[in-house]
C-alpha positions as CSV (number, residue, x, y, z in Angstrom):
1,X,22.3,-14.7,8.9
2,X,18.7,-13.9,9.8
3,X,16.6,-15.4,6.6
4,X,13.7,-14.2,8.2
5,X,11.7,-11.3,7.3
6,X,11.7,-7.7,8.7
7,X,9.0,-6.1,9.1
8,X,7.9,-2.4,10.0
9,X,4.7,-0.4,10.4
10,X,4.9,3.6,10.3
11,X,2.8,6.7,10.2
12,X,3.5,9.8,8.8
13,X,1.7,13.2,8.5
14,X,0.1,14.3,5.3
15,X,1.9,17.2,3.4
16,X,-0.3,16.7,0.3
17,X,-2.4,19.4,-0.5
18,X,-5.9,18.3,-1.5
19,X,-5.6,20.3,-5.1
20,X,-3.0,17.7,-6.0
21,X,-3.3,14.7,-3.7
22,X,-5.7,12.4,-5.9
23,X,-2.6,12.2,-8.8
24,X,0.1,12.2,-6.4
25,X,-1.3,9.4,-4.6
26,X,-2.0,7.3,-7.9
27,X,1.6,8.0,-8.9
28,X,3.1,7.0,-5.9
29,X,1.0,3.7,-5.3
30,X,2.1,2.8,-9.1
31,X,5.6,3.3,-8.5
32,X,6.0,1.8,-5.1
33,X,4.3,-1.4,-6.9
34,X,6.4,-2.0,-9.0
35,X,9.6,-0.6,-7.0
36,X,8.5,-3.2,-4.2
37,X,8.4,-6.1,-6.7
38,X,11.5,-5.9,-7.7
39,X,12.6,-5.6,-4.1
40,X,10.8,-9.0,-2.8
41,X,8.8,-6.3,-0.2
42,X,5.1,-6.9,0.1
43,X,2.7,-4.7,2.5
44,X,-0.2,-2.1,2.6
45,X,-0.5,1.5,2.8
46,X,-3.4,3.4,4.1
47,X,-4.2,7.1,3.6
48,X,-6.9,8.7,5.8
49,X,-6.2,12.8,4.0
50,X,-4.0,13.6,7.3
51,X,-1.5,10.4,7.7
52,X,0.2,7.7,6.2
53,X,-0.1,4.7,7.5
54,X,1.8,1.7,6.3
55,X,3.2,-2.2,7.0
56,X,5.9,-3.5,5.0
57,X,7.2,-6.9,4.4
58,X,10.4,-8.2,3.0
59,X,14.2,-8.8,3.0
60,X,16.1,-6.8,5.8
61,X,18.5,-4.7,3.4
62,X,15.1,-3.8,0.9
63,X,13.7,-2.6,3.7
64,X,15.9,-0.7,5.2
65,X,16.4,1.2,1.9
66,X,12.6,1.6,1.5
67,X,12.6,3.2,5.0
68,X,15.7,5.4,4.0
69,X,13.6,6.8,1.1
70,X,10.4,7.3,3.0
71,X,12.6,9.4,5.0
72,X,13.6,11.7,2.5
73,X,10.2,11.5,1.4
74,X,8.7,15.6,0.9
75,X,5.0,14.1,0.8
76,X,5.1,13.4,4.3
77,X,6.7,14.6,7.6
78,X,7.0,13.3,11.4
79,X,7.0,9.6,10.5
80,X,7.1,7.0,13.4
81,X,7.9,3.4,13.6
82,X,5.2,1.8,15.6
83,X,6.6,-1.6,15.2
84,X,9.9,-3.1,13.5
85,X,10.3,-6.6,14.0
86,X,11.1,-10.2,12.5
87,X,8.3,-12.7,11.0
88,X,8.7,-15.7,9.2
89,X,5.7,-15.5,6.9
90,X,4.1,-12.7,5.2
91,X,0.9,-11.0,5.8
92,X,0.3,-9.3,2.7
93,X,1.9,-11.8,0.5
94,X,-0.4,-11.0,-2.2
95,X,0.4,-7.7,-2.4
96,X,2.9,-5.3,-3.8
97,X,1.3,-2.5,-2.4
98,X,-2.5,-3.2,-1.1
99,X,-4.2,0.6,-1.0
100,X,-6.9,1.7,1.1
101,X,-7.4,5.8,1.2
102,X,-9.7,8.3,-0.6
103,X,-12.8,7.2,-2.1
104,X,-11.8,9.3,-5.8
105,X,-8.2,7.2,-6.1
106,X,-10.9,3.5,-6.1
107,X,-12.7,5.1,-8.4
108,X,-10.0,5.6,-10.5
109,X,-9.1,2.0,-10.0
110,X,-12.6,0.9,-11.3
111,X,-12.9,3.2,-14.0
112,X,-9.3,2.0,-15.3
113,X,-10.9,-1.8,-14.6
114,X,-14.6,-0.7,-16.7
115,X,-12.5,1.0,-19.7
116,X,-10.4,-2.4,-20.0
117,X,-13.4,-4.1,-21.2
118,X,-11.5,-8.3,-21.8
119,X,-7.8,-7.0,-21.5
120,X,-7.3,-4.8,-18.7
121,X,-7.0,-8.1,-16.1
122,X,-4.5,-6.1,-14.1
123,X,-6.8,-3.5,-12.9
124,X,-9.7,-5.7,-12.8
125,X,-7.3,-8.4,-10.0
126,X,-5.9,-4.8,-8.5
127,X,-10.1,-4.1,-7.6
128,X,-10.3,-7.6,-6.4
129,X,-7.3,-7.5,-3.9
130,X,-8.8,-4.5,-2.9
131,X,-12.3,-5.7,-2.4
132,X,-10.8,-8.4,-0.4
133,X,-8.8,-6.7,1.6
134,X,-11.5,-4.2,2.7
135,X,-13.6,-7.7,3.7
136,X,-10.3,-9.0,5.7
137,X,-10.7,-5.9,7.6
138,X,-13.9,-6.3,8.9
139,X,-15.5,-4.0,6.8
140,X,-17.8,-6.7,5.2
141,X,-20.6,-8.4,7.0
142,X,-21.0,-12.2,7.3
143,X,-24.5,-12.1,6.6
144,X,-25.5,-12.7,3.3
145,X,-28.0,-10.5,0.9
């Protein structure tokens, strides 16, 4: 048996409507967190307002259920696996679900991590990954202040 993990990276086209896309989106990044936890899967999803775009991480029979929903999925259409392969390590191992897309969902994030004031450490570690993932990407400079 294969113990390693599978892994696959899709994109998708957009059927979300702008009216409704900002609470769609928050509702299906919560859910998929904590559907993906239970699941041992681990990955990122990126929204750019047309596609999906998305790399997930874990067990090969979470994964291929994940991808069977995603598939049914009505809030996108014409997905394509780029890549669907094998790793032995994670890359998003810190990460349910890391989120990168529309400017108004962070802000959401950091309100919810601002109205928390010393107990909302979820939101305020969910702003961090995020933070740090946005660096990993290149988007930070190297340079200091």
């Amino acid at each position: 048996m294969d113990r390693r993990l599978r892994t696959i990276l899709y994109i998708s086209d957009s059927r979300l409507t702008s009216a409704g896309e900002e609470l769609a989106l928050q509702s299906l990044v919560s859910a998929a967190r904590e559907r993906n936890a239970l699941a041992g899967i681990t990955g990122a999803l990126m929204f750019t307002q047309t596609n999906f775009i998305q790399f997930v991480e874990g067990p090969e029979r979470a994964v291929g259920t994940l991808l069977e929903a995603l598939g049914r999925d009505e809030r996108h259409e014409n997905m394509q696996i780029l890549l669907d392969g094998r790793a032995s390590d994670r890359r998003f191992a810190r990460w349910t679900l890391a989120y990168c897309g529309p400017p108004q969902f962070v802000q959401a994030d950091i309100l919810a991590a601002a109205a928390g004031g010393d107990k909302n450490d979820d939101a305020k570690w969910r702003l961090v990954d995020m933070i740090f993932a946005f660096a990993a990407a290149g988007h930070g400079s190297s340079a200091g202040p």
